[in-house]
MIZA-744792 format. One record per residue: residue number from 1; residue in one letter; x, y, z of N, C-alpha, C in turn. Coordinates in nm, 3 decimals, always signed. Each point is the difference from the previous one (the first is absolute). Layout:
BEGIN
<rec><k>NUM</k><r>A</r><n_c1>X</n_c1><n_c2>Y</n_c2><n_c3>Z</n_c3><ca_c1>X</ca_c1><ca_c2>Y</ca_c2><ca_c3>Z</ca_c3><c_c1>X</c_c1><c_c2>Y</c_c2><c_c3>Z</c_c3></rec>
...
! end
This chain:
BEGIN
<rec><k>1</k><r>X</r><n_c1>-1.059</n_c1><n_c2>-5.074</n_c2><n_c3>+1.086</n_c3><ca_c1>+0.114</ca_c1><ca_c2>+0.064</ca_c2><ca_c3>-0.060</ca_c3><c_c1>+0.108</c_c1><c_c2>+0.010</c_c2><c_c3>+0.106</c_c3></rec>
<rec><k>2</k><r>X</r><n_c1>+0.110</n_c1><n_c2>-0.055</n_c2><n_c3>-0.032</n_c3><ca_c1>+0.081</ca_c1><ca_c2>+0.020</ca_c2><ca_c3>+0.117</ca_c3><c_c1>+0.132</c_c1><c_c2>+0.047</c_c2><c_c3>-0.094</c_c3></rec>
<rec><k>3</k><r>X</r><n_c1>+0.085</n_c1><n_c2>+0.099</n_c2><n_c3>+0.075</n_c3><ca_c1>+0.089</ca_c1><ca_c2>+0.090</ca_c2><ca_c3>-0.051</ca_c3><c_c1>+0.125</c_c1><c_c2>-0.074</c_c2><c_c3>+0.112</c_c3></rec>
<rec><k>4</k><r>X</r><n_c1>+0.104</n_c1><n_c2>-0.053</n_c2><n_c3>-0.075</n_c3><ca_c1>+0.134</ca_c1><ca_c2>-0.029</ca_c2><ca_c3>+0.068</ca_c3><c_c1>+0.076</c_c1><c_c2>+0.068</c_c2><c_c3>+0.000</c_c3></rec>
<rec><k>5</k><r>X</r><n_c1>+0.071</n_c1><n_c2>+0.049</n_c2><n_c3>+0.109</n_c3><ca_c1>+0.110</ca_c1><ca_c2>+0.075</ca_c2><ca_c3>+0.026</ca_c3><c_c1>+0.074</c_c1><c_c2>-0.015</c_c2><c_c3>+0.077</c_c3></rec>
<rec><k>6</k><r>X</r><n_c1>+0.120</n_c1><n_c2>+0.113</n_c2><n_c3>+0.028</n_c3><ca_c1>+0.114</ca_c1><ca_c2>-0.056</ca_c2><ca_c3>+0.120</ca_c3><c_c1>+0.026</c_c1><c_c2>+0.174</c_c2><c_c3>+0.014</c_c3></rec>
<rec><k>7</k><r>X</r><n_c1>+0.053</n_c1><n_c2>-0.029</n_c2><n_c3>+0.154</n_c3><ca_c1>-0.001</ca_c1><ca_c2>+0.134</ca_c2><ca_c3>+0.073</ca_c3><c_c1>+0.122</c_c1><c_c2>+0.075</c_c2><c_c3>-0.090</c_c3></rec>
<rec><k>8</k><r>X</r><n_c1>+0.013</n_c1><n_c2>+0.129</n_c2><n_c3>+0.022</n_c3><ca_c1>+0.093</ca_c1><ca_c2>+0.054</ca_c2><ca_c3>-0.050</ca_c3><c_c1>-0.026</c_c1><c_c2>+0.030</c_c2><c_c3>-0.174</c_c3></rec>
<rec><k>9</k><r>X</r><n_c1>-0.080</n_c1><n_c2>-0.070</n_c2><n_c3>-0.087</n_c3><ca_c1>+0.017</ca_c1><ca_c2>-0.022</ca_c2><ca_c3>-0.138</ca_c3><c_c1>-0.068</c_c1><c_c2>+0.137</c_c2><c_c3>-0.025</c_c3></rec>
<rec><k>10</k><r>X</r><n_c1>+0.089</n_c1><n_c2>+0.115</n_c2><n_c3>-0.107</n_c3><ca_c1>-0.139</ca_c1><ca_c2>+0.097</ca_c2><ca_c3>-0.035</ca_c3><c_c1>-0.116</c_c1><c_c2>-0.078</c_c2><c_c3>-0.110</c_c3></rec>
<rec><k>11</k><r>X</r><n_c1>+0.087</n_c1><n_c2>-0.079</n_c2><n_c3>-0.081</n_c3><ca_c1>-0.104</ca_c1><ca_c2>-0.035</ca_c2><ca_c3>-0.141</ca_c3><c_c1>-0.106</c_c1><c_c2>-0.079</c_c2><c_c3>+0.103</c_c3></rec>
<rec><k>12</k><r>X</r><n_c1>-0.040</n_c1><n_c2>-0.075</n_c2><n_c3>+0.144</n_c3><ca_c1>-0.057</ca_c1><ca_c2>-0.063</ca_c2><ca_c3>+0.040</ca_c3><c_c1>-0.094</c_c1><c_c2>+0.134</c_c2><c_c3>+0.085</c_c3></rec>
<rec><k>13</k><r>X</r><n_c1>+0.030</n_c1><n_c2>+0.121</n_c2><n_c3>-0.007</n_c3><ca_c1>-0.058</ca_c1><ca_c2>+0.125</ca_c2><ca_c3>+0.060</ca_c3><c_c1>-0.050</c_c1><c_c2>+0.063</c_c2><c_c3>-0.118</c_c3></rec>
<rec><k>14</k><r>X</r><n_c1>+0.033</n_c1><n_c2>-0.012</n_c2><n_c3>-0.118</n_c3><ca_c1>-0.067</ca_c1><ca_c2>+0.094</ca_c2><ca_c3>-0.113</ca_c3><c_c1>-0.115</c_c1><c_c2>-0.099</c_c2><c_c3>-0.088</c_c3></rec>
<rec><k>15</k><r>X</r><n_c1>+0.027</n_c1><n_c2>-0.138</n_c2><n_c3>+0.043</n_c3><ca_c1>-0.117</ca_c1><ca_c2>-0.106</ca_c2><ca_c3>-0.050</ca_c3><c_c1>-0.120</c_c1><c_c2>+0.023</c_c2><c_c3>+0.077</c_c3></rec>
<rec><k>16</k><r>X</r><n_c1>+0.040</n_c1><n_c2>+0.012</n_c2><n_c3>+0.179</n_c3><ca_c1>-0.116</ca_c1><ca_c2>+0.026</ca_c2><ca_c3>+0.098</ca_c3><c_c1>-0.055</c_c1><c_c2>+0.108</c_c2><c_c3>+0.005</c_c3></rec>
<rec><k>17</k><r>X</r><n_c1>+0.052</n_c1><n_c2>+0.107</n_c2><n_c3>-0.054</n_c3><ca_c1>-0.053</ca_c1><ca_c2>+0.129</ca_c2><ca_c3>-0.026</ca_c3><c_c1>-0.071</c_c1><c_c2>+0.011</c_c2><c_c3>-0.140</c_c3></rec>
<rec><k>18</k><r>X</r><n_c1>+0.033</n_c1><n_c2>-0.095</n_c2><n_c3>-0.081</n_c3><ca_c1>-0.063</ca_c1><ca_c2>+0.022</ca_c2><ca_c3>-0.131</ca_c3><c_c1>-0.136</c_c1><c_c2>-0.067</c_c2><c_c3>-0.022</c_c3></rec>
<rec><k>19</k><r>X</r><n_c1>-0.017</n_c1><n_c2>-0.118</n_c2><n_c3>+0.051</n_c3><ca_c1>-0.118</ca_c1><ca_c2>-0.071</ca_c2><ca_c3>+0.079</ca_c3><c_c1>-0.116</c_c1><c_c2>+0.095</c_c2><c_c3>+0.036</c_c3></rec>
<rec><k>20</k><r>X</r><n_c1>+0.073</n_c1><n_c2>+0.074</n_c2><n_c3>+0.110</n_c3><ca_c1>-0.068</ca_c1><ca_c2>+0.090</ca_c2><ca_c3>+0.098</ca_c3><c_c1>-0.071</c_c1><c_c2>+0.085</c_c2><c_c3>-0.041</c_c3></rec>
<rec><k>21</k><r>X</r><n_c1>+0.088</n_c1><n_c2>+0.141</n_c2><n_c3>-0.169</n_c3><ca_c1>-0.070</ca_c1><ca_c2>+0.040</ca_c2><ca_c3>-0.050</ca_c3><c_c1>-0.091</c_c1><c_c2>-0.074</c_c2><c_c3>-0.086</c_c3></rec>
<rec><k>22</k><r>X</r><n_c1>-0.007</n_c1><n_c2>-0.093</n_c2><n_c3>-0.049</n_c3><ca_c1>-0.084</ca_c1><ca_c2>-0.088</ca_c2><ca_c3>-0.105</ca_c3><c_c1>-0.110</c_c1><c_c2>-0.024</c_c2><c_c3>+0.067</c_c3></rec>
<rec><k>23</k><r>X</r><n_c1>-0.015</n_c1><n_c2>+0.014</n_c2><n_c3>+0.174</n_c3><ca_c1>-0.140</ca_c1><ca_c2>-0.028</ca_c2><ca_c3>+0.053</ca_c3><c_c1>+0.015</c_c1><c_c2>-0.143</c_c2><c_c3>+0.017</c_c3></rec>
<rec><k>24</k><r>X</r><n_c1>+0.123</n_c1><n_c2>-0.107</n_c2><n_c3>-0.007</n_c3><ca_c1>+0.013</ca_c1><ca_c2>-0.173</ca_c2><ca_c3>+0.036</ca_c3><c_c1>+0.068</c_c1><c_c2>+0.058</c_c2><c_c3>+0.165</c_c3></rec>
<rec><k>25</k><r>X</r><n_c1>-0.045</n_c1><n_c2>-0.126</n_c2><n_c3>+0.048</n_c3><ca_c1>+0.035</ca_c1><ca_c2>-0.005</ca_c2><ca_c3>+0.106</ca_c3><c_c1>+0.093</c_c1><c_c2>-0.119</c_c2><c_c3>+0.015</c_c3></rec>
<rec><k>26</k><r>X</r><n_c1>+0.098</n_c1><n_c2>-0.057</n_c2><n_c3>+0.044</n_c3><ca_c1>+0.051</ca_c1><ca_c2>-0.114</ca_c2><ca_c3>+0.006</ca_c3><c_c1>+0.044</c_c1><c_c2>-0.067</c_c2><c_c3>+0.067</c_c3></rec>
<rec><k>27</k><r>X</r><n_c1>+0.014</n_c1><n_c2>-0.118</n_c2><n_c3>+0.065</n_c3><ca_c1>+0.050</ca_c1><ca_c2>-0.032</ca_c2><ca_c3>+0.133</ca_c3><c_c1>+0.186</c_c1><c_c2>+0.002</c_c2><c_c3>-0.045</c_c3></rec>
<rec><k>28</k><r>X</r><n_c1>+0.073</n_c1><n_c2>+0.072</n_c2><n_c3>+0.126</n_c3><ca_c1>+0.128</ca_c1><ca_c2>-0.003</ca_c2><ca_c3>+0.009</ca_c3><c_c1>+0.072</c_c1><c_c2>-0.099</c_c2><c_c3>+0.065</c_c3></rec>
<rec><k>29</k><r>X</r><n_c1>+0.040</n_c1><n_c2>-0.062</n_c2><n_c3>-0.109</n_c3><ca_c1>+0.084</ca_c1><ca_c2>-0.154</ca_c2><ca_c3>+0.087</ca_c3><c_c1>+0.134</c_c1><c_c2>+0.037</c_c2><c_c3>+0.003</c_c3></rec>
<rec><k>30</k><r>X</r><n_c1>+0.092</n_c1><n_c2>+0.006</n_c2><n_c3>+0.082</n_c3><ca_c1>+0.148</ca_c1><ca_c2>+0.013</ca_c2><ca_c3>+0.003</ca_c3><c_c1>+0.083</c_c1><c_c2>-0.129</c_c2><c_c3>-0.038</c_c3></rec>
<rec><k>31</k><r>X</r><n_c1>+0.042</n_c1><n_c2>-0.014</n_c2><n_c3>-0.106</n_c3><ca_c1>+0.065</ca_c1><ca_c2>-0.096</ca_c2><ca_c3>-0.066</ca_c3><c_c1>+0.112</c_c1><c_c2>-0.111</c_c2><c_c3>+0.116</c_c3></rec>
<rec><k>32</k><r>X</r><n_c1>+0.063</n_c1><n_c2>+0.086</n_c2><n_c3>+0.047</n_c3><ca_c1>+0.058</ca_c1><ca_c2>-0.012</ca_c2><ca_c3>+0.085</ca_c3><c_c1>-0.031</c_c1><c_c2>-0.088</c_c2><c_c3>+0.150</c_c3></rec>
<rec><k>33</k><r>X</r><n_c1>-0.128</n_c1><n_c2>+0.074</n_c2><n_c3>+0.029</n_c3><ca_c1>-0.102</ca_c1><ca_c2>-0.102</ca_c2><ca_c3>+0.142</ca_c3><c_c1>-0.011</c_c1><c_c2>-0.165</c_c2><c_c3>+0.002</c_c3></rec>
<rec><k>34</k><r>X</r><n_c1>+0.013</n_c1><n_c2>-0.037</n_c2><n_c3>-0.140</n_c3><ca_c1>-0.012</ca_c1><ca_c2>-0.182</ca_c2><ca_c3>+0.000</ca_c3><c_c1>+0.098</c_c1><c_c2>-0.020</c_c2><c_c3>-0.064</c_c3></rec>
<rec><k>35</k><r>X</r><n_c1>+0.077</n_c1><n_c2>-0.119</n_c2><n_c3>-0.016</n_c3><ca_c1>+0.068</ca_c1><ca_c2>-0.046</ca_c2><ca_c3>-0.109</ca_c3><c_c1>-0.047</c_c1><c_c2>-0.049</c_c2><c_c3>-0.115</c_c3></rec>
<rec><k>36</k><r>X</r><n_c1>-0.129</n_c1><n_c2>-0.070</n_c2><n_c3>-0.010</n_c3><ca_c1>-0.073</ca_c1><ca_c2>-0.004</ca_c2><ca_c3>-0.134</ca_c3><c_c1>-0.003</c_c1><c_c2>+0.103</c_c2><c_c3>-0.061</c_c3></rec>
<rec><k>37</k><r>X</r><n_c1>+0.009</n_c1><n_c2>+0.128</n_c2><n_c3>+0.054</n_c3><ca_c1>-0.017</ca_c1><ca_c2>+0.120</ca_c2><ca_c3>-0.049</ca_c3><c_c1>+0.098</c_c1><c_c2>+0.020</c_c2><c_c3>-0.049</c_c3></rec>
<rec><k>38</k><r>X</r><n_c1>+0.081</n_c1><n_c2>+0.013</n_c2><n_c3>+0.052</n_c3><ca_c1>+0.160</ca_c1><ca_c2>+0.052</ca_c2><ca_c3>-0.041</ca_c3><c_c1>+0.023</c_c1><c_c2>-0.140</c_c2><c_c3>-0.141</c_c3></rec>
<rec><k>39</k><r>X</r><n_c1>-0.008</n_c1><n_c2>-0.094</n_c2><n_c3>+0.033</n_c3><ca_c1>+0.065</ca_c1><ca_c2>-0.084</ca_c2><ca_c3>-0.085</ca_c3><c_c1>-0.079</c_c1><c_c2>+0.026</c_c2><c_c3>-0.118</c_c3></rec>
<rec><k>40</k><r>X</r><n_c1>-0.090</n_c1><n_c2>+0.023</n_c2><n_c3>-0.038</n_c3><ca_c1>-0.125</ca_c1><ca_c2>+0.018</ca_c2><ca_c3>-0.110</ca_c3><c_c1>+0.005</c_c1><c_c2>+0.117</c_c2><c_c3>-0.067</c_c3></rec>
<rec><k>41</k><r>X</r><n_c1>+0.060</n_c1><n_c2>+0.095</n_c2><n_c3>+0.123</n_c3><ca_c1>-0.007</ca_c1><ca_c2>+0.143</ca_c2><ca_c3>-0.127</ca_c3><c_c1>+0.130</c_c1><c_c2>+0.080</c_c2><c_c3>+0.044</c_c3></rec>
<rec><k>42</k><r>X</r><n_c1>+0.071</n_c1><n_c2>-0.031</n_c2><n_c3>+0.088</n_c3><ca_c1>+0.174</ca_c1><ca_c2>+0.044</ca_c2><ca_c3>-0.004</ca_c3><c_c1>-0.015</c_c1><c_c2>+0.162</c_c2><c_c3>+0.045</c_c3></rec>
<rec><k>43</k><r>X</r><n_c1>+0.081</n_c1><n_c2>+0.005</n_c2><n_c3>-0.170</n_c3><ca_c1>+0.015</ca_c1><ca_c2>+0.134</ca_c2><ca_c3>-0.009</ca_c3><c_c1>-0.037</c_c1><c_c2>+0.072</c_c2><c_c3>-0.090</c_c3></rec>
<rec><k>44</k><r>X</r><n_c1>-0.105</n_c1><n_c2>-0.081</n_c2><n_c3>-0.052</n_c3><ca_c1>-0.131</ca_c1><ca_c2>+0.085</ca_c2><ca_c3>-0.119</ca_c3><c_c1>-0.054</c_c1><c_c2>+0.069</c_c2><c_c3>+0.048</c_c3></rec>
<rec><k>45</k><r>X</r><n_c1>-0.019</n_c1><n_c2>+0.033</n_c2><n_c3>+0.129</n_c3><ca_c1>-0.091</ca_c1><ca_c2>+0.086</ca_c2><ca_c3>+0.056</ca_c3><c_c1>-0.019</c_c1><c_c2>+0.148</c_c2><c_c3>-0.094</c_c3></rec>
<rec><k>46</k><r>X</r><n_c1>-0.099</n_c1><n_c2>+0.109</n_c2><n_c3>+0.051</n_c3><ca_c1>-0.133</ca_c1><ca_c2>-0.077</ca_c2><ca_c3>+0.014</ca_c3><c_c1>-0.072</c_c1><c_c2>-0.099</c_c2><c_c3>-0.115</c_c3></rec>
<rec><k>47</k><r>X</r><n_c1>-0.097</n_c1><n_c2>-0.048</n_c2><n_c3>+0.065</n_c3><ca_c1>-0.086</ca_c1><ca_c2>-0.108</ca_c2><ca_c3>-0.094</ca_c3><c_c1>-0.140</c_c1><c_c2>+0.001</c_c2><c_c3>+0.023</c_c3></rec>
<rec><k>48</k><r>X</r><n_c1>-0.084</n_c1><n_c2>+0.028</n_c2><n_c3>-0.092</n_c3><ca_c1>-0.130</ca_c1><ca_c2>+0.000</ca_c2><ca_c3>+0.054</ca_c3><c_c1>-0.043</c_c1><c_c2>-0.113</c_c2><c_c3>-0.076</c_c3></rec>
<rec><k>49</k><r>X</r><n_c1>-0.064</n_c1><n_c2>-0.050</n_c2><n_c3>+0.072</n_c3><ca_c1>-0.080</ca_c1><ca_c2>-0.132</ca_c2><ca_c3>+0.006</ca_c3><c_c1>-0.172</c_c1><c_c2>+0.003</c_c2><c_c3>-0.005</c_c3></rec>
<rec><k>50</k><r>X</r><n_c1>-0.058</n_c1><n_c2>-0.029</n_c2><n_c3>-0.081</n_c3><ca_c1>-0.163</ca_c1><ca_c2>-0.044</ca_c2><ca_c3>+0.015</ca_c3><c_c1>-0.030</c_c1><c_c2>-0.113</c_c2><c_c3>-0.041</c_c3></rec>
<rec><k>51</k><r>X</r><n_c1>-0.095</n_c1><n_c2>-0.032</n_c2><n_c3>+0.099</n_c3><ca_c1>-0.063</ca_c1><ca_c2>-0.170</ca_c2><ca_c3>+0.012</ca_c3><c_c1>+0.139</c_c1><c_c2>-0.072</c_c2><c_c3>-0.037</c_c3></rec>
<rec><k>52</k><r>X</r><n_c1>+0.089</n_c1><n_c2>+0.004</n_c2><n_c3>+0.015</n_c3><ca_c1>+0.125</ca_c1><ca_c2>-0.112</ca_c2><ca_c3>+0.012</ca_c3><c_c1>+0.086</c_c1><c_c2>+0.063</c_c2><c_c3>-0.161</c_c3></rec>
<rec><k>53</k><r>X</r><n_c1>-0.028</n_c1><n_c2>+0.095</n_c2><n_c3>-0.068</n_c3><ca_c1>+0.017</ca_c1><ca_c2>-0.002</ca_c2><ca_c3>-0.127</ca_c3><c_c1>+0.111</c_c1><c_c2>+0.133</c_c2><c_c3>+0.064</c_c3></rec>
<rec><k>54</k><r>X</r><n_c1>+0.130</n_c1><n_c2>-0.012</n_c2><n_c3>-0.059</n_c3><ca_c1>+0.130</ca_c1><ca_c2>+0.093</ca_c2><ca_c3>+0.017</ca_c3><c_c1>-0.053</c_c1><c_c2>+0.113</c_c2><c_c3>-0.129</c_c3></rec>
<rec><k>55</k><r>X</r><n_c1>-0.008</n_c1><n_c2>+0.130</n_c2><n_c3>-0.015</n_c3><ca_c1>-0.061</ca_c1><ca_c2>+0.085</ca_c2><ca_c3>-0.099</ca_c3><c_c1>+0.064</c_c1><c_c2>+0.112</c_c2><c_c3>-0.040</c_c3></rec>
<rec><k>56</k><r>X</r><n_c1>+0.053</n_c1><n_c2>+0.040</n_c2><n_c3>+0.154</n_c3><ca_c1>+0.145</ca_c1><ca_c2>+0.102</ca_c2><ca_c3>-0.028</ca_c3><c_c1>+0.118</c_c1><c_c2>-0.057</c_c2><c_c3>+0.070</c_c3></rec>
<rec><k>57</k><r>X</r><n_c1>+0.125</n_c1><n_c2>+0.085</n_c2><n_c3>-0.034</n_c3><ca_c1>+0.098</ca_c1><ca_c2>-0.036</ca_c2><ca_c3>+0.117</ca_c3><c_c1>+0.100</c_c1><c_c2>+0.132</c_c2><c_c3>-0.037</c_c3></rec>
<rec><k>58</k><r>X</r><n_c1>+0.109</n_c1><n_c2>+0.013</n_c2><n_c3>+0.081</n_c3><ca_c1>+0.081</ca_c1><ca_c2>+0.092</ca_c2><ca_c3>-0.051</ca_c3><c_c1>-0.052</c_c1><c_c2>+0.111</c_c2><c_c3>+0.052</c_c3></rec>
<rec><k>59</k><r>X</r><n_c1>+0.042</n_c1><n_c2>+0.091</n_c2><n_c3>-0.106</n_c3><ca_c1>-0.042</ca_c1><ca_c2>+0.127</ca_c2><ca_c3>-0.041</ca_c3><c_c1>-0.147</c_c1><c_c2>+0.025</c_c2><c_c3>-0.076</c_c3></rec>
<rec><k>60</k><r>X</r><n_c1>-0.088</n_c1><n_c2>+0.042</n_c2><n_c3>+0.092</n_c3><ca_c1>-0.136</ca_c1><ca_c2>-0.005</ca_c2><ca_c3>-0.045</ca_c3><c_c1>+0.005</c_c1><c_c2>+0.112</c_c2><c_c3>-0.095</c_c3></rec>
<rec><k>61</k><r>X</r><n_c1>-0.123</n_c1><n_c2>-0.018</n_c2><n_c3>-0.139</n_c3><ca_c1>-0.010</ca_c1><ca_c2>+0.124</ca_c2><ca_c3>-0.070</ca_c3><c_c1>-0.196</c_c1><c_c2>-0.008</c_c2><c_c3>-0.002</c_c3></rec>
<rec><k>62</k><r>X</r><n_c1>-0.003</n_c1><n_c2>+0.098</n_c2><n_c3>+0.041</n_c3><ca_c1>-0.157</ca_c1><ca_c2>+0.047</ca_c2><ca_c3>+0.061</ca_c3><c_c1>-0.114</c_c1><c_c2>-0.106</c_c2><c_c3>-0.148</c_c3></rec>
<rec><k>63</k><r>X</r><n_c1>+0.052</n_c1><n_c2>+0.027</n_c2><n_c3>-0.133</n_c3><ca_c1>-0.094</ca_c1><ca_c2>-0.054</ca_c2><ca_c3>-0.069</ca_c3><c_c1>-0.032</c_c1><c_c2>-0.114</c_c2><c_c3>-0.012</c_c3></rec>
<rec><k>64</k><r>X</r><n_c1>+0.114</n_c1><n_c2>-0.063</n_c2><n_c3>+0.011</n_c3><ca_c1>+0.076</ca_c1><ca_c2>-0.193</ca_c2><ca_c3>-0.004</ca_c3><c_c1>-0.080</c_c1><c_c2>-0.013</c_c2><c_c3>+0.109</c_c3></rec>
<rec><k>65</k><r>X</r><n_c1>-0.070</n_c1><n_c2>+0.033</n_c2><n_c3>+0.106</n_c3><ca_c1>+0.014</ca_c1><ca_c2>-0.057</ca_c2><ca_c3>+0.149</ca_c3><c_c1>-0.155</c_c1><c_c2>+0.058</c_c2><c_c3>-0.006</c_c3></rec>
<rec><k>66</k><r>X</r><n_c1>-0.048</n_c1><n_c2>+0.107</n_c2><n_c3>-0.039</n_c3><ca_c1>-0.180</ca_c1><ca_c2>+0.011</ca_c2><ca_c3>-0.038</ca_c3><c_c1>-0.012</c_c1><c_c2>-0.096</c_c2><c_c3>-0.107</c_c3></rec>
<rec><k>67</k><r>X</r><n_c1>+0.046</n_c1><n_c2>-0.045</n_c2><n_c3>-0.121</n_c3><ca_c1>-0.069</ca_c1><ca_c2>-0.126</ca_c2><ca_c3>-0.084</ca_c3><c_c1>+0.040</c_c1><c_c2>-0.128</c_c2><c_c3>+0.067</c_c3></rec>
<rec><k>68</k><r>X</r><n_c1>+0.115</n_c1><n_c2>-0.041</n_c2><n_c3>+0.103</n_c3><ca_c1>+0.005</ca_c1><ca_c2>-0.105</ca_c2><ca_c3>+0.062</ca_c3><c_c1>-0.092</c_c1><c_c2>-0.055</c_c2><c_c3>+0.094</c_c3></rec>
<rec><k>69</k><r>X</r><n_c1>-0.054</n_c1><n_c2>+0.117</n_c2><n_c3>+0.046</n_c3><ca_c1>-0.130</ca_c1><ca_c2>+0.008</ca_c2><ca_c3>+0.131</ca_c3><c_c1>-0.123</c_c1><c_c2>-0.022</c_c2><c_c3>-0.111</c_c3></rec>
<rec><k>70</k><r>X</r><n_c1>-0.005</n_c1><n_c2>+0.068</n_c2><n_c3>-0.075</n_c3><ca_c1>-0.116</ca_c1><ca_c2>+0.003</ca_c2><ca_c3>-0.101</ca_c3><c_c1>-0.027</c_c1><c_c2>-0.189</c_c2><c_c3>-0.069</c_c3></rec>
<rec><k>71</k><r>X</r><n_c1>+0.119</n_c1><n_c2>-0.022</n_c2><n_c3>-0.041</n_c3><ca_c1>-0.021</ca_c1><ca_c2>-0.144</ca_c2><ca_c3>-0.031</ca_c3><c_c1>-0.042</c_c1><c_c2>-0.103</c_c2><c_c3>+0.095</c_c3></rec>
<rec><k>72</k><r>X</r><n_c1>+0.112</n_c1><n_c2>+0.006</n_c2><n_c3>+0.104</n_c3><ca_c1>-0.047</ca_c1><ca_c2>-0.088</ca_c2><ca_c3>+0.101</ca_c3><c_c1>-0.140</c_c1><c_c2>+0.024</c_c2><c_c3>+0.070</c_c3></rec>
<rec><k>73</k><r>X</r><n_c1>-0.078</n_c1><n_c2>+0.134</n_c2><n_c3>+0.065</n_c3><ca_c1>-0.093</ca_c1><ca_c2>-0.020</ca_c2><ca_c3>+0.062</ca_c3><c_c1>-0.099</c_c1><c_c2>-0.058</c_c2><c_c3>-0.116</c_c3></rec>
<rec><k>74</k><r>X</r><n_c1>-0.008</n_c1><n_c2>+0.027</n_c2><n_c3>-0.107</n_c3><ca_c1>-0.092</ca_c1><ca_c2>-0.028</ca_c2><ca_c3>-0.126</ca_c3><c_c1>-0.044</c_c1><c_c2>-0.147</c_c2><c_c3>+0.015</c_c3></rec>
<rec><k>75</k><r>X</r><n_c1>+0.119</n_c1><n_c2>-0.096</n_c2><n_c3>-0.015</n_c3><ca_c1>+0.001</ca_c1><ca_c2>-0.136</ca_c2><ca_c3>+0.008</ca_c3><c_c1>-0.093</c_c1><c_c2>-0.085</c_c2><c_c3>+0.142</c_c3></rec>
<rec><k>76</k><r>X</r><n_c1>-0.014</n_c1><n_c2>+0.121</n_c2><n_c3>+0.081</n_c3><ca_c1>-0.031</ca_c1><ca_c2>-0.081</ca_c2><ca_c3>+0.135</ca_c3><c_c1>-0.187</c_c1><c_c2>+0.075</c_c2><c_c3>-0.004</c_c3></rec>
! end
């Protein structure tokens, strides 16, 4: 599970905090650190990502983002 963000963003601080309470843990990539990065997800930040599959982005809403986790780990 990896969680994209960029310094400064709150919606990229209230995604990593919302994770956090949910008990996910996620790796924090700074959008910004590569240019693949930047070019791929801009200024959608944040974006959470599992196994390569984009699931949230934006403005996370706690339920959208427990059945997104729920679908994807299911499949694997």
């Amino acid at each position: 599970m990896r969680l994209y963000t960029r310094r400064g963003c709150r919606l990229c601080e209230e995604a990593e905090d919302l994770l956090a309470s949910l008990g996910h843990g996620a790796e924090i990539v700074d959008v910004d650190a590569a240019d693949e990065s930047t070019a791929r997800y801009g200024l959608r930040v944040p974006v959470l990502e599992i196994n390569g599959l984009v699931v949230a982005e934006g403005r996370f809403v706690e339920h959208d983002v427990v059945q997104a986790i729920a679908r994807v780990t299911v499949r694997d």
